[in-house]
C-alpha angles and dihedrals in degrees: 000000000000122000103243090203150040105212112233128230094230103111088203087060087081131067095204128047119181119203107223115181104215111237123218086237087066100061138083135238080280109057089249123121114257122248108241082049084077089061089047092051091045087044085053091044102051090046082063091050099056085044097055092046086060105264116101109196099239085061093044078056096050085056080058097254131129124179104219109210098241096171140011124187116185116182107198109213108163128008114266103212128204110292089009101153091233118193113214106197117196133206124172097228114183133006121186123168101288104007138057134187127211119203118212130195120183129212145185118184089351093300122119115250100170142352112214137179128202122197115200133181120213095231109181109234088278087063098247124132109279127182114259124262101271087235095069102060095066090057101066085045108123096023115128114241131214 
């Protein structure tokens, strides 16, 4: 799939922002946050999300929806380090009939640490394709695409 957007580093790009504290655990023989940590923090802060708009995942699930992860994309762009107060902001990007994108951008002091997309698909709870909730697709409106 191609990605439809490039996620700015204007935090005011984006209309949720969601606070992560980074754990020690979470950290390498160097001090650094580790990679796959990024994906974790993007996974947290789009669970708020749905949870802000009004659509907590545990009741998107009760419709019989799920949204599969299909693609991820992290670009790394300064180190996070253990108890960093990293800010995670959140935009619905792109919505077509199946399938949405969230843009991330992370943030630590105001300075961007990391751009991520995710790429999800709505399966019914067989696992085949199903069309996206009709809520979804107002919320990416407005967001510039790639």
């Amino acid at each position: 799939m191609r990605l439809a957007i490039d996620p700015p580093l204007d935090p005011e790009a984006y209309p949720f922002r969601h606070d992560i504290r980074t754990r020690f655990g979470e950290t390498d023989a160097m001090g650094i946050v580790h990679h796959a940590s990024y994906v974790l923090y993007m996974e947290e802060a789009r669970v708020a999300y749905l949870r802000a708009v009004g659509h907590p995942y545990p009741s998107v699930r009760a419709e019989g929806i799920d949204f599969a992860v299909l693609e991820v994309f992290v670009r790394y762009r300064a180190p996070l380090r253990f108890d960093d107060e990293l800010t995670v902001h959140v935009a619905l990007a792109h919505a077509s009939r199946a399938t949405f994108q969230i843009g991330y951008l992370m943030t630590v002091d105001g300075e961007p640490r990391a751009t991520g997309v995710s790429v999800h698909g709505a399966l019914d709870h067989d696992g085949r394709a199903a069309r996206l909730p009709a809520w979804l697709g107002p919320l990416a409106a407005g967001w510039p695409t790639a």
